[in-house]
N, C-alpha and C positions, 0 to 999 in steps of 0.2 A: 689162615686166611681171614681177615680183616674186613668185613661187611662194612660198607658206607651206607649211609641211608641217604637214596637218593631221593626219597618222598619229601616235599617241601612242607608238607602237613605234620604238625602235632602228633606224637604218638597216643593210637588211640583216636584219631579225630577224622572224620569222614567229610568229601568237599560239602557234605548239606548238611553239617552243623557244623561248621562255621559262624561264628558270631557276625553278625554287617559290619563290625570294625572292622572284620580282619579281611573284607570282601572291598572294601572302600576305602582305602587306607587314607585316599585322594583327599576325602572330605573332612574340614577340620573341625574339630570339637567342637559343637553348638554349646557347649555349655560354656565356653569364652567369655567372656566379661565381651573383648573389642568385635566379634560377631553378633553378639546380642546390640551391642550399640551400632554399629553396620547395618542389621537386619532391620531395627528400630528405625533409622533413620531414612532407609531406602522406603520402608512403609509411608514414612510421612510424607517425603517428597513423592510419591506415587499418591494418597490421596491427594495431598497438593494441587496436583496436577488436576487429577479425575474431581476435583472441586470448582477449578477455573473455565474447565471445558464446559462444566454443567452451568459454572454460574452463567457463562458465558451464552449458553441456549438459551436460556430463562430470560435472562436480565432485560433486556430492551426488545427485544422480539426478533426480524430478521429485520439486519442493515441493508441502510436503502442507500442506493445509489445515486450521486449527481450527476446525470448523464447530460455533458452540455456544458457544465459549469467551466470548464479551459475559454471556452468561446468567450466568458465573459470574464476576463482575468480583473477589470478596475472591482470588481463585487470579490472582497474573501469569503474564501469557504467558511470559515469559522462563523458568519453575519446567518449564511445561508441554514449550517446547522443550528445555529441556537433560535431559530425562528419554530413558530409551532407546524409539524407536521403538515398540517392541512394548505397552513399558508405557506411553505417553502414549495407544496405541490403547483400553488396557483401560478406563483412566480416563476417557477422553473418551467410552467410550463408554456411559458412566452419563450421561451430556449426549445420546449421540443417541436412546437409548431414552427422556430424558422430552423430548426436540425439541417432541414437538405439545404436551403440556401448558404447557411454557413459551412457547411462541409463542401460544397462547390468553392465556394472562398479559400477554405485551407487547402483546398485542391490546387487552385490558381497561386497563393501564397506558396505552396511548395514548389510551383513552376514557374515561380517568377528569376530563380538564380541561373534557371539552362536558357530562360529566354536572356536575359542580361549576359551571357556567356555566347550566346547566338549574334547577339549584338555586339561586341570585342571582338569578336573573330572576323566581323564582318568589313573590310577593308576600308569600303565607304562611309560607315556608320559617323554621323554628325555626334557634336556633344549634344543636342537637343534627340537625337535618339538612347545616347548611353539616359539619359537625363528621363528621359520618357521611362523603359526599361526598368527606372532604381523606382520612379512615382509611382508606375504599375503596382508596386510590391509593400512601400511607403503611406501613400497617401491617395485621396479620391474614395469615390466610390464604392469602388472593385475590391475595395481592400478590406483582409481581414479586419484590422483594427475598424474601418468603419465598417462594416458589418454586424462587428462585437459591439462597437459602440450604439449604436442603434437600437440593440437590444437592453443595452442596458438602460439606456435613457427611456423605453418603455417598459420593464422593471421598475426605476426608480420615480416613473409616474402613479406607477400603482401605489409605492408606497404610503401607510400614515407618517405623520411629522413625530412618532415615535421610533418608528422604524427607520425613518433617515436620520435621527441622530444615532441612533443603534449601529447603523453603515456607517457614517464617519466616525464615530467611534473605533469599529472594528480596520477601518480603510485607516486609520492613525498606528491603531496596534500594530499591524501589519510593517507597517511602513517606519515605526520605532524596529520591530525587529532584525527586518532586513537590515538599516544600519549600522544594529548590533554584531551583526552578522560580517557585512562589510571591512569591521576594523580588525 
């Protein structure tokens, strides 16, 4: 009779001494040349990273927000951020004292196409009301664009004649890009 060894262990060998090779077979030889350059390189791009996040706390302090600045679309952002902190506050903050008047405007602005739609449907509707309708939303008053303008025109009264060529400068850049953009 012919004894098979059905024991998968070593003769001699008990399962707790076993070597961790032979418990892990999974894991591949750290001693590789291309796992050391793997491990190497995963370290780097992981400080990489934990470098950018920190530099990133540090660097400028906390980013401040332009709250407003859409309302005033002829003024670019980029004018607004290269200004010194204190004077970008002064200025913007002709933007958050009329906040609700303009946000009543983009409120109106956004209801000017169901009212224009209210008027088409309307059977009797003249062209001096489709006409009225389109200026609601266009032009006057009531309108965002005068709203915005408004505001900006007293913005660019505060400015010094430093800071308004600084604007048209940046209102030119802007306006080179766009067309780059365009073709």
């Amino acid at each position: 009779m012919n004894e098979t060894n059905t024991n998968p262990l070593p003769e001699g060998k008990s399962p707790g001494t076993l070597g961790a090779s032979a418990k892990r077979n999974w894991l591949p030889a750290l001693r590789s040349r291309w796992w050391t350059l793997v491990l190497g390189l995963s370290l780097m791009a992981n400080l990489l990273v934990a470098g950018v996040v920190i530099g990133h706390g540090f660097g400028r302090g906390p980013m401040e927000r332009m709250v407003g600045a859409s309302y005033i679309q002829l003024i670019p952002r980029k004018f607004l951020s290269d200004l010194p902190r204190e004077r970008r506050r002064e200025l913007m903050g002709v933007v958050r004292d009329r906040t609700d008047l303009l946000r009543d405007l983009r409120s109106r602005s956004d209801a000017a196409p169901l009212r224009l739609a209210e008027v088409l449907e309307n059977v009797n509707a003249t062209p001096a009301d489709i006409k009225s309708a389109i200026d609601a939303f266009t032009t006057g008053s009531e309108s965002l664009a005068a709203g915005g303008g408004s505001v900006v025109l007293e913005i660019v009264g505060k400015l010094t004649p430093e800071e308004r060529e600084s604007l048209a400068a940046a209102i030119r850049e802007r306006a080179e890009k766009s067309g780059r953009k365009r073709r």
